[in-house]
N, C-alpha and C positions, 0 to 999 in steps of 0.2 A: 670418407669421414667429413665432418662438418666444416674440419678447417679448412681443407683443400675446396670445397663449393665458395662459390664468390658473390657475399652476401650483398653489395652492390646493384646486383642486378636487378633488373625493373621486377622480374619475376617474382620476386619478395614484396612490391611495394601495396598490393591486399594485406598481407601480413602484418606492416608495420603500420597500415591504416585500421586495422581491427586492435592490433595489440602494440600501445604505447613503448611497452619494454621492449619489443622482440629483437631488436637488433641485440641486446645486453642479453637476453635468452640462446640465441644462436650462438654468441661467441661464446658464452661459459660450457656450449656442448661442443667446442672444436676438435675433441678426442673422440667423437660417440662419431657412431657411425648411421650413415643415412643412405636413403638410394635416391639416384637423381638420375632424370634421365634427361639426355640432352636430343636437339635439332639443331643439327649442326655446332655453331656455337652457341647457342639458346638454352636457357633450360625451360624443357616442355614439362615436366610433372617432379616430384620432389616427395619425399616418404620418411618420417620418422618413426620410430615403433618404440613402447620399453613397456619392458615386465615390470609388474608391478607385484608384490605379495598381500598376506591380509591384514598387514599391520599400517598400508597405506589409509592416507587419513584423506575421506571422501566427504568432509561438512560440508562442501559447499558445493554437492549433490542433495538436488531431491527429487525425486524419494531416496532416502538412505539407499548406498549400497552394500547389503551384506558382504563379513569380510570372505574371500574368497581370491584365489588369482587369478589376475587379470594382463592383458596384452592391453598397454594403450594405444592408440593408432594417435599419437600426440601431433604431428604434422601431417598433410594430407591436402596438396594439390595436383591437378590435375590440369594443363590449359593446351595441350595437344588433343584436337577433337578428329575425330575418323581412326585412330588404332589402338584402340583396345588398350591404353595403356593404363586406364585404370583398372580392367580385369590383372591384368598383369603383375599391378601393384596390389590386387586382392590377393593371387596368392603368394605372393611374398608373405603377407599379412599370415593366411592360414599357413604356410609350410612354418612360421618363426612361431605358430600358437602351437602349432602339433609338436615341435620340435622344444619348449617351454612347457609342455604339457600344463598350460592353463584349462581353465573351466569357463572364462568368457572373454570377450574382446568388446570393446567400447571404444566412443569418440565421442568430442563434445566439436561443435560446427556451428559459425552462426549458419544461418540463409539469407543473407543478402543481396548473394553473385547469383549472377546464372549457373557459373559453374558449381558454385556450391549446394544447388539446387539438382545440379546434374550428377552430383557424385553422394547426394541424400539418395535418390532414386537410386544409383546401382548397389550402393547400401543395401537398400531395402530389399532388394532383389535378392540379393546375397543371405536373406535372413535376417538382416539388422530390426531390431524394433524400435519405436521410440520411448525411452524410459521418461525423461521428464526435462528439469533444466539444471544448468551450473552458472552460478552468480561469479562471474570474475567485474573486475573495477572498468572493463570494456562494456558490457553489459550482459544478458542473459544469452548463453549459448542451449542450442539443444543436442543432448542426448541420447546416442542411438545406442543401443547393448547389443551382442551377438550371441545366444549361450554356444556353447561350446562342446558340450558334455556331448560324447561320444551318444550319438542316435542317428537312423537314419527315418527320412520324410519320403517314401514311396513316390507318392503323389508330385512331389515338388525338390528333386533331389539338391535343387542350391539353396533350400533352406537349412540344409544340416551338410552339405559339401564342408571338407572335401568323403566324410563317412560315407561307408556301405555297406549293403548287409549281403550276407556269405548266402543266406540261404536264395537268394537271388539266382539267376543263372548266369553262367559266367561262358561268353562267346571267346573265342580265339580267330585273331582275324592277321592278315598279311599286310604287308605295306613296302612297296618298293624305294629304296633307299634314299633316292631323289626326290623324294617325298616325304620321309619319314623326319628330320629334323628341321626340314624349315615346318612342318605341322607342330613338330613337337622340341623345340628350344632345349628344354633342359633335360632334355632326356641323350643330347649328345654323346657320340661315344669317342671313346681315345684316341680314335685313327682318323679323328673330324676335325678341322679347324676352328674354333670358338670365332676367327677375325670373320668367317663367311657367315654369320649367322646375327649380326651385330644391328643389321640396321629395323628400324623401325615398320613392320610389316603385322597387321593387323591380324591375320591370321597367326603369326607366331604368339601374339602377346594374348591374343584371347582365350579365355576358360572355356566358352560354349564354342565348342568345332564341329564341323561337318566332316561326316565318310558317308561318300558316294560310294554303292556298290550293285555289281549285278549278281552279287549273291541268289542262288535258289532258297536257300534261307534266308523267311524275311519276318519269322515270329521273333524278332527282336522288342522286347517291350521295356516301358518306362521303371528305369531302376536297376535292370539289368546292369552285369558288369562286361567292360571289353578287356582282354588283353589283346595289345597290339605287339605284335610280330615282325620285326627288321630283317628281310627275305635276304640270303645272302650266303644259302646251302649249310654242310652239316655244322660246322665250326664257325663261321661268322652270321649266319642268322641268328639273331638274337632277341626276346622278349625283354622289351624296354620300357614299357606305359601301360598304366592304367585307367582307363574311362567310365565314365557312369552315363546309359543310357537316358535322355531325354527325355525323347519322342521318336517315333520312325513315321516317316513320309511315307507313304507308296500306296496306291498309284500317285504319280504327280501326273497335274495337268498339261502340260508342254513344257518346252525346253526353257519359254521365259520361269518358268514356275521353279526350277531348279534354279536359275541365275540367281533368282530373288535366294533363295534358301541359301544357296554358296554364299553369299558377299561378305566378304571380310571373313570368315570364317572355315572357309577351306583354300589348300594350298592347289588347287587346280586351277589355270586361267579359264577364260572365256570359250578362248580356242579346244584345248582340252575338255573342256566339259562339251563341249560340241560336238567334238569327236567319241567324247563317252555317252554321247546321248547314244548318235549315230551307231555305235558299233556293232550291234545288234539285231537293227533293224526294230522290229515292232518289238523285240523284248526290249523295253528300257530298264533302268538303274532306278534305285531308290534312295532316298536322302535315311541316316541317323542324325542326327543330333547328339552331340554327346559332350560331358564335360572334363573338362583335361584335369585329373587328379594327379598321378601321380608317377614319378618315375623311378623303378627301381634301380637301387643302388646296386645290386648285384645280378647284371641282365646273361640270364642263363642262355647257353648256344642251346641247338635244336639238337646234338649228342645228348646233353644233358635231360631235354624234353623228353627223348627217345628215354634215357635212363633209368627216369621220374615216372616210366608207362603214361607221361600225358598226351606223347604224339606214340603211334604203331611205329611207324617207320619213316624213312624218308620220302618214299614210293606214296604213301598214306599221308602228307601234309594234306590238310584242308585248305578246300577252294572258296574263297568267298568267306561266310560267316559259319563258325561248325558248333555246337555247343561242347565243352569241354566236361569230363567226368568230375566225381569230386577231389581225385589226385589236383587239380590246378589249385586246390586251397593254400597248396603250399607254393602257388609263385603270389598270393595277394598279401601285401603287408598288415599287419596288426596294428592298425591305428592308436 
């Protein structure tokens, strides 16, 4: 919460040079809750959110914004640069819109900093547009909108992330345990420690991730869905995550051309990926792309898959990338 963060700190002092009041704004929210994230003792990035409904009064928006509810993204910095910590902080953002069942998400931001120039940009990346301006007694801020409303964008799936659409094909893929939560953070399961997973790693905090695979299936395309698979036999293999295809690499031109594609983005070192060039010989690995949507809440064993007719059998797990029938509709959530 707001009270427990320690408004002292230089990390605030953009904040109280934009807005005269903010120190007297922070302290009247000491019960609301914020997410902060620290470096060491430092604070590297800082997030306020709140619902809003349609009886909020937006005069000093323009163009008018019709009534409708919204997610304000009201604080929003960012000053840790190389991990992904404003992906991180995006979906925070989407899981608290989908979870609020709003219809858009907004921020108003000057651009003065660099950084606030750096965090317009993954904004917009993310779908934001630019609406117009809002007159505060600091001066004219700009406004970005996000809509909201349940659509999926084929072409460009982080303009309407975290949605997907069903009729898409939906791949089934493996992931070895020692892999599977430092790639995917909140998808943790019970028998994991939260303290091993804590610190600041790029790959964990990022939305867009890489899977390297030597898959014989490689018609994986843009918008496609993944479900990922925590290998770990009939009762602790578990289906945990869900992804939305990118793009797919393949062929890549040499091993530097993968390094470049991994960075920051997949849980494989240097070394590993060397060895996974290597392994094969002249069959190499192919890059996805893919974006980290969602983790379910109730991650079925492979008994259960076997149950549900979406795996044959045990003997029958798929290797690599398999595409799944239409029985897997029922492990994808209803956004």
């Amino acid at each position: 919460i707001f009270g427990k963060v320690k408004l002292e700190n230089n990390f605030f002092d953009s904040f109280r040079e934009d807005y005269p009041d903010f120190n007297k704004w922070f302290n009247g929210k000491s019960n609301e809750i914020s997410y902060t994230c620290y470096y060491g003792n430092e604070i590297g990035a800082f997030l306020y959110i709140k619902k809003e409904n349609e009886t909020e009064n937006y005069s000093n928006i323009t163009p008018a914004f019709s009534p409708k509810k919204r997610l304000k993204i009201g604080t929003l910095k960012v000053a840790l640069n190389g991990f992904k910590i404003g992906e991180r902080f995006l979906k925070i953002i989407f899981d608290n819109a989908l979870k609020q069942k709003v219809s858009e998400i907004y921020v108003t931001i000057f651009d003065k900093r660099p950084e606030q120039i750096r965090l317009i940009s993954l904004l917009e990346n993310f779908g934001f547009k630019y609406h117009g301006v809002k007159k505060t007694s600091s001066g004219e801020e700009k406004v970005y909108v996000r809509d909201f409303t349940p659509k999926f964008d084929k072409e460009n799936p982080k303009n309407t992330y975290p949605y997907f659409s069903k009729k898409n094909n939906t791949w089934f893929v493996s992931i070895y345990p020692m892999y599977h939560t430092e790639l995917f953070p909140d998808s943790i399961l019970n028998t994991e420690s939260p303290i091993d997973f804590v610190e600041n790693e790029p790959h964990r905090n990022a939305i867009s991730k890489v899977f390297v695979s030597h898959s014989k299936e490689r018609t994986i395309r843009k918008g496609d869905i993944i479900v990922f698979y925590r290998t770990g036999g009939i009762y602790k293999g578990v289906v945990t995550t869900i992804g939305i295809v990118e793009s797919t690499i393949n062929p890549l031109n040499d091993f530097t051309h993968l390094i470049n594609l991994c960075k920051n983005k997949s849980v494989l070192t240097e070394d590993k990926l060397r060895e996974f060039w290597e392994r094969y010989g002249k069959y190499k690995p192919f890059v996805v792309n893919f974006l980290y949507t969602y983790s379910l809440p109730k991650k079925l064993n492979l008994a259960k898959l076997i149950e549900l007719g979406i795996i044959a059998s045990p003997s029958q797990m798929p290797r690599g990338f398999s595409k799944l029938n239409k029985s897997a509709g029922s492990l994808l959530p209803k956004l």
